[in-house]
Steps between C-alpha positions, in 0.01 A plus 500: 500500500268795454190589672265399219637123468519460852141577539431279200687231674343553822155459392557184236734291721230565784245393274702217376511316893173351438656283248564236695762290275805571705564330806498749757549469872210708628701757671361846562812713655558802340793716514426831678737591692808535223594130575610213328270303282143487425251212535243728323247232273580622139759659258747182555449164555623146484512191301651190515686330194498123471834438655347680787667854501299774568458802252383850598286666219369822410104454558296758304249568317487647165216701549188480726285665299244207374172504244376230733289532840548145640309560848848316650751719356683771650555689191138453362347802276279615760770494793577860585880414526780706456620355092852520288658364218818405417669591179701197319805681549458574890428121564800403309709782656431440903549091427860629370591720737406312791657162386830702491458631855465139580111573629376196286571206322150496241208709427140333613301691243058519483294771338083653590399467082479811381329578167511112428697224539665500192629851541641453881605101401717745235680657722556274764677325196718805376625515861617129556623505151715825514659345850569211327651590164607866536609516836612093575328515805513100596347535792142355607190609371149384556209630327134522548356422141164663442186353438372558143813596390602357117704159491761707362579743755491192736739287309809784503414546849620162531827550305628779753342427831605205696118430654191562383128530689144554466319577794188196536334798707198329661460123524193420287394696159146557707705713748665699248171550306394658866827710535662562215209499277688658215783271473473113328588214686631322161722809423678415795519149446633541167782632547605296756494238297678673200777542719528146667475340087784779470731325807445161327584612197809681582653169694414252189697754317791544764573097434502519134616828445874632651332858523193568553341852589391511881093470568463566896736298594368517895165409423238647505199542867174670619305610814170578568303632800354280749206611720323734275257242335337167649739252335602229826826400539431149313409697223836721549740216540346362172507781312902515599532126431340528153743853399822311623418233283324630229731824438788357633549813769768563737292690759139508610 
């Protein structure tokens, strides 16, 4: 791997640990002394299938370079962090080459929106789609849909990745109005709810159909940040209650 994508790497799967949809066990050891292993909170992490294995994924980011300056966000405009890109390509390449060393079994993939969400929904779809159908790459992948993005873009995303999210962010549209002023609280509902009418579909087509094409076929989840805004738990543990049941999630 040379320098360039390493530093690329660095930076996006560091800014990717704040993503919080991987189970992870908390640990903090690093590996400085030349040893074995490395407990270090990002790059790769773990999921669990629904026979109970666990899976260890690739956890990046495509870019954290964002047009938005949510006050809770890491890679907000304003934050004077250190910013990369990946290129399609490079994405595609390192989930490759380290599923063939046996590093991972998947690729957990999330982007900062850059330009808009249309463009970087794009190209999170060109990369699922070229592991898919040009390299058979049948392992698991979970994407982060974005926001805004066209019904489109978020319908292939379905055909290639195996889950789908949309991050709730805050727990009440008055809190994201507060912090995340620029972003809608119905353009993330939306989609959520494109994709759960997109699960139904797909399994009232699996028992009429022999083959069907596959629509996020492990569901689809979301997370948001607790503590940041005045919501109590009640309000919390109903918010939970009402996504489980009205978008048919796997994960809060």
């Amino acid at each position: 791997m040379n320098e360039r994508i390493q530093e690329k790497l660095s930076i996006l799967a560091d800014a990717a640990k704040y993503d919080v949809s991987c189970s992870s066990s908390g640990g903090k050891r690093k590996n400085e002394q030349k040893g074995l292993g490395n407990a270090e909170g990002m790059g790769i992490c773990h999921s669990f299938t629904e026979d109970g294995r666990c899976v260890s994924l690739l956890k990046i980011l495509l870019t954290n370079h964002c047009i938005f300056d949510c006050a809770y966000c890491v890679s907000r405009r304003s934050n004077d962090v250190k910013r990369a890109a990946f290129t399609v390509d490079e994405v595609v390449d390192l989930t490759i080459n380290f599923y063939r060393r046996n590093y991972i079994e998947g690729l957990f993939l999330s982007s900062g929106i850059f330009s808009s969400p249309d463009y970087t929904m794009e190209r999170l779809v060109r990369i699922v789609k070229k592991l898919r159908t040009e390299h058979k790459f049948n392992g698991y992948i979970h994407v982060k849909t974005i926001p805004g993005a066209s019904p489109e873009l978020i319908a292939e995303a379905g055909l290639y990745a195996d889950r789908l999210s949309v991050n709730i962010e805050l727990p009440s549209e008055l809190a994201l109005q507060t912090l995340a002023p620029e972003k809608n609280y119905q353009e993330i509902l939306t989609p959520m709810a494109q994709i759960r009418d997109g699960i139904i579909q797909h399994k009232e087509e699996k028992a009429l159909f022999k083959k069907v094409p596959q629509f996020a076929t492990a569901g689809q989840s979301t997370q948001l940040i607790v503590g940041a805004s005045q919501e109590n738990d009640l309000q919390i543990i109903k918010l939970s209650d009402s996504l489980y049941q009205g978008y048919g999630l796997k994960r809060v």
